[in-house]
Every structure is written in C-alpha cells, then in structure tokens.
Z-matrix of the N, CA and C atoms (Angstrom, degrees):
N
C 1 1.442
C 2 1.530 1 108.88
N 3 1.089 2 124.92 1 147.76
C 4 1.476 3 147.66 2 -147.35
C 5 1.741 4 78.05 3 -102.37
N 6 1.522 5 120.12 4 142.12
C 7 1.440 6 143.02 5 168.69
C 8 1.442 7 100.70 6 -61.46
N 9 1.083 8 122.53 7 117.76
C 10 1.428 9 138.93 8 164.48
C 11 1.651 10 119.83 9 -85.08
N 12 1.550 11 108.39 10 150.72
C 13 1.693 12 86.55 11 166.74
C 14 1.615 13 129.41 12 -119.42
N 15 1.612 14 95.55 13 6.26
C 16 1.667 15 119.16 14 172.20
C 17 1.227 16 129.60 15 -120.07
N 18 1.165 17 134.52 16 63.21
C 19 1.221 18 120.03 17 167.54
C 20 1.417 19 151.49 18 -78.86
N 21 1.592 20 131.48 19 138.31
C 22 1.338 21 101.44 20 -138.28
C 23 1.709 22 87.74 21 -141.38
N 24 1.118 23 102.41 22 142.17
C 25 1.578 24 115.50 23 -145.67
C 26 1.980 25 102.89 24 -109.76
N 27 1.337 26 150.02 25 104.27
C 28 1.281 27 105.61 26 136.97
C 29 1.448 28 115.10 27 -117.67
N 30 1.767 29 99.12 28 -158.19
C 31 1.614 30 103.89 29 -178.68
C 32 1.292 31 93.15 30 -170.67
N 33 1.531 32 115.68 31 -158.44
C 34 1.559 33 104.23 32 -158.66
C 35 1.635 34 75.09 33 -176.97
N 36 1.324 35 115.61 34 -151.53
C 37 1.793 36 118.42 35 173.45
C 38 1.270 37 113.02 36 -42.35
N 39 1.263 38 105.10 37 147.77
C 40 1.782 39 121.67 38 -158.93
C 41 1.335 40 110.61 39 33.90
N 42 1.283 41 125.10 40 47.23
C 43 1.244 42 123.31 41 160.72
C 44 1.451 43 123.37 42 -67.29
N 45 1.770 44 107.93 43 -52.99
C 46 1.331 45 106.11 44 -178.85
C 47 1.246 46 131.46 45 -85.38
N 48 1.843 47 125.91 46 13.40
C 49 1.476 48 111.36 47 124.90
C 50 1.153 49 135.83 48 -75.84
N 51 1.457 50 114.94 49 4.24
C 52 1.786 51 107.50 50 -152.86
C 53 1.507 52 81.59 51 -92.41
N 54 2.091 53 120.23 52 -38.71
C 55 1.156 54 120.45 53 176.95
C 56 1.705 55 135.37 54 -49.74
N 57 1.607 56 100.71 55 -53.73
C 58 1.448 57 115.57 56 154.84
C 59 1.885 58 113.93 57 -41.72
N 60 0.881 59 137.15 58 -42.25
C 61 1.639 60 138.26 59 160.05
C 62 1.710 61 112.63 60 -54.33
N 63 1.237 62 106.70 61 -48.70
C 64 1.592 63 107.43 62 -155.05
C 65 1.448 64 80.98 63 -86.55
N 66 1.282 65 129.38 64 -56.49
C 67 1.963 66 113.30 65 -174.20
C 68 1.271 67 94.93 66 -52.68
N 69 1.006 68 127.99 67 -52.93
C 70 1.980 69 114.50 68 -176.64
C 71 1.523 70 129.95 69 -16.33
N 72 1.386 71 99.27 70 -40.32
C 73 0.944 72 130.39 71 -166.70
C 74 1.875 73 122.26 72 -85.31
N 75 1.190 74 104.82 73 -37.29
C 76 1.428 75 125.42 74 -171.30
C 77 1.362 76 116.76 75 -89.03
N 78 1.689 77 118.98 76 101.79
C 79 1.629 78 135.91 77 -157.86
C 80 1.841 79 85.23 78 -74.09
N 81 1.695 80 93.69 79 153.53
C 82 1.230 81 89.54 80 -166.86
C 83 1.848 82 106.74 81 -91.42
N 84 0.925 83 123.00 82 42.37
C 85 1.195 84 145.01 83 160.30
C 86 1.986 85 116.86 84 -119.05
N 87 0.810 86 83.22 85 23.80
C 88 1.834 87 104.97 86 -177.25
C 89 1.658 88 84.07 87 -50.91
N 90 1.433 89 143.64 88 142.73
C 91 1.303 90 157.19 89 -173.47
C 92 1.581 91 105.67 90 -110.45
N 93 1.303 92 110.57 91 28.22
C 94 1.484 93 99.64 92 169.65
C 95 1.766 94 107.37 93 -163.83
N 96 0.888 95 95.99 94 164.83
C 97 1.927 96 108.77 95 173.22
C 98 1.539 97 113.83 96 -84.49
N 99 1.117 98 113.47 97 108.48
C 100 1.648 99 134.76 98 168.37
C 101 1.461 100 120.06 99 -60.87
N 102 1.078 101 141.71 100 114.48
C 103 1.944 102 126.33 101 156.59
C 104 0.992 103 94.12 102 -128.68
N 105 1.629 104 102.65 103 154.96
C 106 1.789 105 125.46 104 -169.02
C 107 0.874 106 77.18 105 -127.28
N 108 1.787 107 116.72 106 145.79
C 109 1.592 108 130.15 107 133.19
C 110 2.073 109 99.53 108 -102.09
N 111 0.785 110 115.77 109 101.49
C 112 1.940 111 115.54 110 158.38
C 113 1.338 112 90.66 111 -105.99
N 114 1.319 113 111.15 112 141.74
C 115 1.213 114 145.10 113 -168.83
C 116 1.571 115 113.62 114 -93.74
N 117 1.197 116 106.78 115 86.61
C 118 1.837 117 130.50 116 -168.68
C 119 1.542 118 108.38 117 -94.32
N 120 1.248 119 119.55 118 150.55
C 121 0.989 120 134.56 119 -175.97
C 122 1.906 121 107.96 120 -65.58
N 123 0.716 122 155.96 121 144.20
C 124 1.530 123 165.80 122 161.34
C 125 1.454 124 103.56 123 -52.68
N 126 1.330 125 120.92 124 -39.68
C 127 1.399 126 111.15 125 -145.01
C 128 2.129 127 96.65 126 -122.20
N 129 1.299 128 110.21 127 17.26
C 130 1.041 129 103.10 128 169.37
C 131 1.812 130 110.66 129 -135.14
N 132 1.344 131 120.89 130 150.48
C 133 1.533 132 124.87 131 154.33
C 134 1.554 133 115.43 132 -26.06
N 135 0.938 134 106.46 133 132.89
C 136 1.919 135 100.24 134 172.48
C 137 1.718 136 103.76 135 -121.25
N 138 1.232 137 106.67 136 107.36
C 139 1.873 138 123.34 137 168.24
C 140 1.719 139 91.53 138 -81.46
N 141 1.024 140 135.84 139 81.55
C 142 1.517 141 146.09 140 -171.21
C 143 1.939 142 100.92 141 -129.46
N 144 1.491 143 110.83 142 -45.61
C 145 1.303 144 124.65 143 -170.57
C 146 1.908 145 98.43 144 -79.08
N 147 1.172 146 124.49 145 -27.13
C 148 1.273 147 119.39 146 177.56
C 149 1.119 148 107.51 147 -111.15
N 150 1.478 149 144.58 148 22.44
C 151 1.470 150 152.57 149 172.03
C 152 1.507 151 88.45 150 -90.71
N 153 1.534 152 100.59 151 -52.15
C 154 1.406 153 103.78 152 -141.91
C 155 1.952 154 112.68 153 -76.83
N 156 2.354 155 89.08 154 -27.72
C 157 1.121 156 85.03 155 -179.31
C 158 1.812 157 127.06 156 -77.95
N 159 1.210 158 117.70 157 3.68
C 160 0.888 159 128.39 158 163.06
C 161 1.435 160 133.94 159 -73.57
N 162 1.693 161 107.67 160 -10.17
C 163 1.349 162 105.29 161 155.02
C 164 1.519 163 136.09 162 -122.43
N 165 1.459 164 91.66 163 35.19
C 166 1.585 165 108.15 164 176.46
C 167 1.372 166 130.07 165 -158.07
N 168 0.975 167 123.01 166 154.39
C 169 1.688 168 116.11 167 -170.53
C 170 1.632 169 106.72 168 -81.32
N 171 1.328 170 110.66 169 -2.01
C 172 1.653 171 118.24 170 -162.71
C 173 1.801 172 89.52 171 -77.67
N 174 1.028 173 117.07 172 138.77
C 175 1.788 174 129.37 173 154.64
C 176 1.500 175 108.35 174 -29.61
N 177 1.174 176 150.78 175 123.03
C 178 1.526 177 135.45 176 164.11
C 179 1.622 178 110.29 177 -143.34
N 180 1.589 179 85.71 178 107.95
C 181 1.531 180 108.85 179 161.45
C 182 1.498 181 134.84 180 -121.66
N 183 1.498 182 102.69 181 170.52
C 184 1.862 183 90.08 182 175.72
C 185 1.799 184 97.06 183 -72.91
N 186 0.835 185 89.70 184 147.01
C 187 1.939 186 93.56 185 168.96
C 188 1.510 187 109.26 186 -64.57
N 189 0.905 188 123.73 187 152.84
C 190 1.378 189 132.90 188 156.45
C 191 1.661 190 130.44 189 -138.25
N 192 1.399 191 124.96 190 140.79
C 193 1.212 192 128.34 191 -131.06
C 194 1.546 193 105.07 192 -72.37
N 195 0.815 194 123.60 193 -170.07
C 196 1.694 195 111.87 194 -138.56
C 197 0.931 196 156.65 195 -4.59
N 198 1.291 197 89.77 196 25.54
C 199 1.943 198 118.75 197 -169.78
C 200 1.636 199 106.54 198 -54.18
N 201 1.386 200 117.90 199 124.29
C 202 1.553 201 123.25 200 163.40
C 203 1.748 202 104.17 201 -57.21
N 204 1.877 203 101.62 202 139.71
C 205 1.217 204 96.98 203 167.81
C 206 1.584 205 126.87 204 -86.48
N 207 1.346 206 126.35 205 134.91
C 208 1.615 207 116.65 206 178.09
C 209 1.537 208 110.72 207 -101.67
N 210 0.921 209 135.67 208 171.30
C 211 1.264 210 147.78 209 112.00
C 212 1.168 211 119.98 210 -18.42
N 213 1.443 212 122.36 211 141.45
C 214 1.675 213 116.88 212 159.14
C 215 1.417 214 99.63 213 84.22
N 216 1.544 215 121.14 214 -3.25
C 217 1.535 216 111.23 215 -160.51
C 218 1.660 217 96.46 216 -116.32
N 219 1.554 218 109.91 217 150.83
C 220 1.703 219 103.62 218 153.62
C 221 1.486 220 103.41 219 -135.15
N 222 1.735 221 99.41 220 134.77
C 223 1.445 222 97.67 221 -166.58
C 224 1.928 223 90.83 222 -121.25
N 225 1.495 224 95.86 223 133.61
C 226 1.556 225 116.71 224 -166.92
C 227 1.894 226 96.26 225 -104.57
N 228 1.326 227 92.26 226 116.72
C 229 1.511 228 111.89 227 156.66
C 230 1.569 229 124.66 228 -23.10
N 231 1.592 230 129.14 229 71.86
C 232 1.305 231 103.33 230 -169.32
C 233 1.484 232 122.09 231 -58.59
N 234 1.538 233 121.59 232 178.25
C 235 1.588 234 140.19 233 -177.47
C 236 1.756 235 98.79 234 -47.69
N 237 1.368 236 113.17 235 125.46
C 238 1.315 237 113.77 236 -170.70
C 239 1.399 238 135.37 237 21.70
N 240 0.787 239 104.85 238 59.24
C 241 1.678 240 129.73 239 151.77
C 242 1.489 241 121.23 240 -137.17
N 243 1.319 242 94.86 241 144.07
C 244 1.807 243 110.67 242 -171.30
C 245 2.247 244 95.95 243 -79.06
N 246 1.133 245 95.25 244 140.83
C 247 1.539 246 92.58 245 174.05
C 248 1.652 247 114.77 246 -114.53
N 249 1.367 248 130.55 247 98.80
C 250 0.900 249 136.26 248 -155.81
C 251 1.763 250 107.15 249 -111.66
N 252 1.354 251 117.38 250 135.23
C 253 1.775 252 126.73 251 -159.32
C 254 1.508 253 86.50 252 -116.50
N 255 1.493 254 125.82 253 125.99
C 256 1.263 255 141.46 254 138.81
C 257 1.427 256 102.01 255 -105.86
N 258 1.952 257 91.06 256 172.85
C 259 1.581 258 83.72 257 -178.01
C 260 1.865 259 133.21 258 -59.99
N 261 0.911 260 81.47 259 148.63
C 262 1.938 261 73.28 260 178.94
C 263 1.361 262 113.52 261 80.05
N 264 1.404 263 116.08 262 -42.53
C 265 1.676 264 97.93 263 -170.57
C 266 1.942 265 92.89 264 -154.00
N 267 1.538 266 107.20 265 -176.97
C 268 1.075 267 97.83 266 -166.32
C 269 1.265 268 101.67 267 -139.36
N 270 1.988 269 135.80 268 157.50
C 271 1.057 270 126.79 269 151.21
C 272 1.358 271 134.06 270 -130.10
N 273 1.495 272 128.06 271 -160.94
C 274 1.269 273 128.06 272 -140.70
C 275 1.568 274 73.99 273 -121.02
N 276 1.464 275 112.86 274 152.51
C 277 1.369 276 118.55 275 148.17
C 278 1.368 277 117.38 276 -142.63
N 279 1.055 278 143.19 277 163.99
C 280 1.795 279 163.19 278 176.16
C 281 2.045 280 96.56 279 -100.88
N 282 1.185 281 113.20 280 12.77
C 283 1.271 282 89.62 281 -171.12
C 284 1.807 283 110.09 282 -76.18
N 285 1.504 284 110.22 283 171.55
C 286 1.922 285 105.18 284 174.41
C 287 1.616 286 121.70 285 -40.16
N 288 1.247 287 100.02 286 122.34
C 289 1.617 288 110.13 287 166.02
C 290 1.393 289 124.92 288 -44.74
N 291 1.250 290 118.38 289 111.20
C 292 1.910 291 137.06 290 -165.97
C 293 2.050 292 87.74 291 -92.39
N 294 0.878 293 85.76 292 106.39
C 295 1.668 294 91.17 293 152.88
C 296 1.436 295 110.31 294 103.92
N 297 1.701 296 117.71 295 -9.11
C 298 1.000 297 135.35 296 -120.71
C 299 1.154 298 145.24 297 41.02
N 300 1.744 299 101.95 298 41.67
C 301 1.595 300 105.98 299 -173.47
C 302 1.761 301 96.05 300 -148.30
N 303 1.548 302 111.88 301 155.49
C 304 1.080 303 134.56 302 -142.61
C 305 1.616 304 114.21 303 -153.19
N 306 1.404 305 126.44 304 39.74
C 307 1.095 306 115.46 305 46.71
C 308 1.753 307 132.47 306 -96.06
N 309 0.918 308 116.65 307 156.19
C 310 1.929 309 118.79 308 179.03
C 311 1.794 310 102.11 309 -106.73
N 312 1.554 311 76.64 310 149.42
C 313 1.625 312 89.25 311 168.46
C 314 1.263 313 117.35 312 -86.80
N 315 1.559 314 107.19 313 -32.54
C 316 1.888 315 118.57 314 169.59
C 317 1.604 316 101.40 315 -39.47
N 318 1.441 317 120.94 316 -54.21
C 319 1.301 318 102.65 317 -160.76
C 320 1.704 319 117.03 318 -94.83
N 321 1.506 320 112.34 319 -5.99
C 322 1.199 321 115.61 320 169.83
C 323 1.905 322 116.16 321 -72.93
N 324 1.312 323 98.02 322 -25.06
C 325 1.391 324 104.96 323 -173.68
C 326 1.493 325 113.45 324 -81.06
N 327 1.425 326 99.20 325 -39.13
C 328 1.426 327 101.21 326 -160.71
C 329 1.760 328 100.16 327 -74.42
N 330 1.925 329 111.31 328 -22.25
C 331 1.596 330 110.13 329 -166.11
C 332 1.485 331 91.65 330 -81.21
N 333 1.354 332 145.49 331 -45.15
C 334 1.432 333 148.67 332 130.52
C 335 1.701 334 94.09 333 15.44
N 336 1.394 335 126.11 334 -123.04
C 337 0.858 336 141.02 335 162.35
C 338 1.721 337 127.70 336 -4.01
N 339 0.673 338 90.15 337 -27.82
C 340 1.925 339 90.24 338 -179.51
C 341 1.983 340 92.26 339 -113.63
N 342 1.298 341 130.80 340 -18.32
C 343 1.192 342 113.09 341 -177.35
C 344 1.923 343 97.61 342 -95.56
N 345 1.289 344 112.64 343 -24.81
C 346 1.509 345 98.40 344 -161.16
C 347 1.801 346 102.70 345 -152.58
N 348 1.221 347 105.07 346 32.41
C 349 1.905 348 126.74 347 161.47
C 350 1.524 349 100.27 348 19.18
N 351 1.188 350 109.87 349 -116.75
C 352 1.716 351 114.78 350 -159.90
C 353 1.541 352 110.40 351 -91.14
N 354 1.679 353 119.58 352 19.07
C 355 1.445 354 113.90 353 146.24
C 356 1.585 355 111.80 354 -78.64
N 357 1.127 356 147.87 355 -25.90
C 358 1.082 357 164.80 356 -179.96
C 359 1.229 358 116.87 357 -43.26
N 360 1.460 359 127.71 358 120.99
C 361 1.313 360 129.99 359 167.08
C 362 1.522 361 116.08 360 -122.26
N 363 1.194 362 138.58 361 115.88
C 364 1.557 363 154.98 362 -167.08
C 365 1.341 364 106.12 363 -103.66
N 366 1.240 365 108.20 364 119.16
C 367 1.459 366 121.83 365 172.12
C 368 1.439 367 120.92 366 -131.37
N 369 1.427 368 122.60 367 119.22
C 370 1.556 369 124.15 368 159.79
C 371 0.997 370 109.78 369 -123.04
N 372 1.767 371 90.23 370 145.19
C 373 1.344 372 115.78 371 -168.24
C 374 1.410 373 108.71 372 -120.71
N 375 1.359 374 141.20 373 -158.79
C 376 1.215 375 137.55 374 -128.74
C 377 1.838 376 80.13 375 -97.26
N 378 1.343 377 102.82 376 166.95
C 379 1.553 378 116.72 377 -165.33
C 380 1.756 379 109.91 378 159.61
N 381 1.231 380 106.24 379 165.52
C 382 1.534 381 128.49 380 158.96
C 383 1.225 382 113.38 381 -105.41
N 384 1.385 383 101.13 382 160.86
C 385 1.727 384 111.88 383 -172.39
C 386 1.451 385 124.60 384 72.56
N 387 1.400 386 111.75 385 -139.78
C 388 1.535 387 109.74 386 -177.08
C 389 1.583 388 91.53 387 -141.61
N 390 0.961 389 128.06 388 -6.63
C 391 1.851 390 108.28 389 -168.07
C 392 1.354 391 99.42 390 -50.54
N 393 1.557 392 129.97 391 160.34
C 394 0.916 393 148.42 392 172.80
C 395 1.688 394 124.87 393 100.43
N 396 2.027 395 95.90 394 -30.03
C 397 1.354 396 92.84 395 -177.60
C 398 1.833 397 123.24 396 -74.48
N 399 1.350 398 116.09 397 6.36
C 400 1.297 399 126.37 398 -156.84
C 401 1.521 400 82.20 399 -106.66
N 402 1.270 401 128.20 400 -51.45
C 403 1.548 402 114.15 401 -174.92
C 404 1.743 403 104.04 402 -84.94
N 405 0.968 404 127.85 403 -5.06
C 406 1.672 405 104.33 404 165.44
C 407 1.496 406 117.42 405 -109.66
N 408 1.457 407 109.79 406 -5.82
C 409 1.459 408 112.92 407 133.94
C 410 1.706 409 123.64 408 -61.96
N 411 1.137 410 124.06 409 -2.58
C 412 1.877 411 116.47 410 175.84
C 413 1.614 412 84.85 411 -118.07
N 414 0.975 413 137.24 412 -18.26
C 415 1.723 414 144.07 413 177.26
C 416 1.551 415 82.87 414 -60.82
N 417 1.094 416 118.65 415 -81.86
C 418 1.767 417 119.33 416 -155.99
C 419 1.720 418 109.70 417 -59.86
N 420 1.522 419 84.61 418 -33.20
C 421 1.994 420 88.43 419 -160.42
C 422 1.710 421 94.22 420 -76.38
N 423 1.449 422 118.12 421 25.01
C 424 2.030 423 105.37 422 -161.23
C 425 2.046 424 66.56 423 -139.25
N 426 1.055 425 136.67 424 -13.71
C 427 1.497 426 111.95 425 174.44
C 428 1.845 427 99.19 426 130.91
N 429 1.625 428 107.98 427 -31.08
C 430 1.508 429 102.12 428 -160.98
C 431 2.136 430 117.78 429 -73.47
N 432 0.797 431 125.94 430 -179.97
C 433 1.255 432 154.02 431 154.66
C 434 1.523 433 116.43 432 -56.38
N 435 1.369 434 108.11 433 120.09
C 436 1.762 435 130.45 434 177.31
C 437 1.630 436 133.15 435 -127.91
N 438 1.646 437 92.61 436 100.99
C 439 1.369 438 89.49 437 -171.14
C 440 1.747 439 117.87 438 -110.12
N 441 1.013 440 112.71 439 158.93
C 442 1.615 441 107.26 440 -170.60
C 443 1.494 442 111.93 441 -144.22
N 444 1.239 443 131.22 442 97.22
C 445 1.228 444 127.18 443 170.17
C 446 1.516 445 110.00 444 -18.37
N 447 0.988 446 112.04 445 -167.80
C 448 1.633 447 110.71 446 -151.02
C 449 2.016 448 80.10 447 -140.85
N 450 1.372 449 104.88 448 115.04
C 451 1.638 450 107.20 449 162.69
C 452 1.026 451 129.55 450 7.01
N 453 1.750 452 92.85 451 -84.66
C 454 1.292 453 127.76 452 -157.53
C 455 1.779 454 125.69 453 -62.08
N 456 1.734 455 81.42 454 -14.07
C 457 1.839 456 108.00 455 -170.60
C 458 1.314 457 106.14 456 -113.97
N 459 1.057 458 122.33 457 -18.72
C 460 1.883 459 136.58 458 153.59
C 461 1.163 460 98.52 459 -52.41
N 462 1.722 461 101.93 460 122.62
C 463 1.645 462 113.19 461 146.98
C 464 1.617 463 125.83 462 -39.91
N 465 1.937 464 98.24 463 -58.46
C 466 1.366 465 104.31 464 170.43
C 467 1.420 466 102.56 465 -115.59
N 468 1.485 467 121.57 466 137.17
C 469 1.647 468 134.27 467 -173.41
C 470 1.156 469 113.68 468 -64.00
N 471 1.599 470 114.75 469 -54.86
C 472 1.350 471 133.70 470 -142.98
C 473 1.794 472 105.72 471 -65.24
N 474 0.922 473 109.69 472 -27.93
C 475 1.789 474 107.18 473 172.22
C 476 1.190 475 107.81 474 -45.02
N 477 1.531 476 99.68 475 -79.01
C 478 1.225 477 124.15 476 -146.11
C 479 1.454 478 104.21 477 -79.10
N 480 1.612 479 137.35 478 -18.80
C 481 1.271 480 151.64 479 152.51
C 482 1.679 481 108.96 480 -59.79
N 483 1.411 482 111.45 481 -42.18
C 484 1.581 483 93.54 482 161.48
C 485 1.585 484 122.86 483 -57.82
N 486 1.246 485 83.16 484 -59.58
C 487 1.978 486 90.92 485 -173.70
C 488 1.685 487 125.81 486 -55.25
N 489 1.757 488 103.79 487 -21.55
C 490 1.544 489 103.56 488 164.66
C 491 1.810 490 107.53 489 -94.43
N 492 0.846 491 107.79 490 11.80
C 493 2.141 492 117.24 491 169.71
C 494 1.327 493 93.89 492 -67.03
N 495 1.805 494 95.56 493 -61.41
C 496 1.564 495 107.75 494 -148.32
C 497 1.464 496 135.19 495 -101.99
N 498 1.404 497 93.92 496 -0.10
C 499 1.432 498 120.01 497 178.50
C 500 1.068 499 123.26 498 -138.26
N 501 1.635 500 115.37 499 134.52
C 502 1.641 501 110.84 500 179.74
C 503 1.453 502 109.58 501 -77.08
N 504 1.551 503 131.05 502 100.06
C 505 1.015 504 156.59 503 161.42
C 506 1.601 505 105.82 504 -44.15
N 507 1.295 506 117.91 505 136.21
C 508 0.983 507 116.00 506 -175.06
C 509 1.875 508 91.82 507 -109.14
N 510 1.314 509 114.36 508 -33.57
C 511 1.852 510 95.21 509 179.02
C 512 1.323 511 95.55 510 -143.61
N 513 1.422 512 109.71 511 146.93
C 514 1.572 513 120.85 512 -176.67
C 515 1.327 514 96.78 513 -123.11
N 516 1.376 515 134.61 514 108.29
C 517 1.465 516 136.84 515 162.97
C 518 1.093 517 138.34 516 -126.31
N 519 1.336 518 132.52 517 134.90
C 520 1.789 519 123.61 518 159.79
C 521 1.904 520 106.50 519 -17.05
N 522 1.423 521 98.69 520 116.40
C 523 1.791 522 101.90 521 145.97
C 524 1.323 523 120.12 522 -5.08
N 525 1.464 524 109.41 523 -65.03
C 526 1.594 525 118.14 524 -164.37
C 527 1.700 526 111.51 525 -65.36
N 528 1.147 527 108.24 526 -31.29
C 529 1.394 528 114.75 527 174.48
C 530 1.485 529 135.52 528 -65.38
N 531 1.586 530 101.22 529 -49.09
C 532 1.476 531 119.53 530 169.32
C 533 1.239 532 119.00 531 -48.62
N 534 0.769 533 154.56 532 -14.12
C 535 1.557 534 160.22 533 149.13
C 536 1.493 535 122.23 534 -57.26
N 537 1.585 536 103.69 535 -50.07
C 538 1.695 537 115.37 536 168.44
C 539 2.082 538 106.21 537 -60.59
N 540 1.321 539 99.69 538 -34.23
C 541 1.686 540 112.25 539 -147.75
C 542 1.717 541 79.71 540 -70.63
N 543 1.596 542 123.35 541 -56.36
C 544 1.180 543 113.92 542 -164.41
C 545 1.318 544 131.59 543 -76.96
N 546 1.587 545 112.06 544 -15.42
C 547 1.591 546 112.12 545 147.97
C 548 1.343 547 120.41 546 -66.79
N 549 1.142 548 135.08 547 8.20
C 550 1.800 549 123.35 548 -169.28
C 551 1.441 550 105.93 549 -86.36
C-alpha cells in the first residue's frame, strides 16, 4: 500500500482495546494524520487521549475546532461532537446524531473523503451496528483505501461485517496487523 497522509479510524464496542493494539503499533514518525471517532458516551469526560497516549509515540489529542492538521498527530473525536476534516484543518460540530451517535464515523469519513479523496485510508474496527459503512463506502467511491478488521478477531462483528457486505474492502485483517499494513 502506497503511504497515505490521513487516516481515519472508527469503532464503537470494544473499541478501546482494539485502539490500545493499533496505537501500539504506530512509530512516532507515523507519515500521516490519524482521527478516531469511538463512540463515547455524551454525558461523561473521555480519558481516551491519555489511554491512548500511552501507547504510542504519535501526539494524541481531542481535536479542537479549527485545529491545523499535522503529521505525527491523532486527533480523537471529543464526547458529542461530530469531527469534521476540511482541507488543512478540521472541525467540531453539535450537528443531529447519524446512527444515533454523536460523534459518527458516517460523518468523519465521508468529510475525510470529499476533503482529501484517494489520500485517505478508512478503517473499522470492532463495533455494533453499521455506522461507518456509509463513509468508507464514499472513502472508496472518491479513490481512497478500505480497511476492516476481520470479524472473527472483533470483539463485536457487526461493524466491521457490515462494512465488508457493503463495500469492496480492499484488506480484511486481524487487529494486530493493521498497524504494520498502514506503514507499508
């Protein structure tokens, strides 16, 4: 796979071990910009940005709204707010909950995709429901890269079993792998 410079992450249940694995993985010279949507409660603090920075050399913060994007950085969706990527920098919105969730991966993926097409790499990871498969379906259909944990290695299937239904996936892998796959 060709070096990307956005990659854009969600998950939903058992997200935040599948996350703790995949930062494991990511040298802190990682050559591209990271965003997570995991699917957090609205009504509580999220320690997600210091979970996470503890297992990677990458920068990890909540994003904040007009924040320029860097390199080297992963910026996590704060507690209800939508996290939306234009070029160069990214923002926060309060707009209606997609999926019934707030933040969504639908809308992180799809703003991904319409700001920066076939640099783009889409990944879901273990979760319930389907959010996510509608934005890494506009990920592929704009030129970019689709990756999907592999079922069987998901805590919870149903994400990542939607998104290989509905999208031609370009790699289906164990957790442990995805991390190696996106430096290559």
């Amino acid at each position: 796979m060709n070096k990307l410079n956005i990659v854009v992450i969600g998950t939903s249940l058992g997200g935040v071990h599948a996350l703790r694995t995949l930062f494991r993985s990511f040298p802190a010279d990682f050559p591209a910009a990271v965003f997570v949507v995991q699917h957090l409660s609205p009504l509580q603090p999220s320690y997600l940005p210091t979970i996470l920075q503890a297992e990677t050399g990458l920068h990890v913060t909540h994003a904040k709204d007009d924040e320029p994007i860097r390199t080297g950085h992963a910026y996590l969706a704060p507690p209800n707010h939508h996290l939306v990527i234009e070029p160069g920098h990214m923002h926060l919105t309060l707009g209606p909950r997609e999926n019934r969730s707030r933040p969504s991966i639908n809308t992180l993926f799809r703003s991904a995709a319409l700001a920066y097409g076939p640099q783009v790499v889409g990944v879901i990871l273990t979760g319930s429901l389907d959010d996510g498969t509608a934005g890494l379906w506009e990920i592929k259909r704009r030129g970019g890269v689709a990756v999907v944990q592999s079922p069987d290695d998901a805590e919870y299937r149903q994400m990542p079993t939607e998104a290989i239904s509905h999208v031609h996936v370009d790699y289906q892998v164990p957790i442990a792998a995805i991390g190696a796959l996106l430096t290559l």
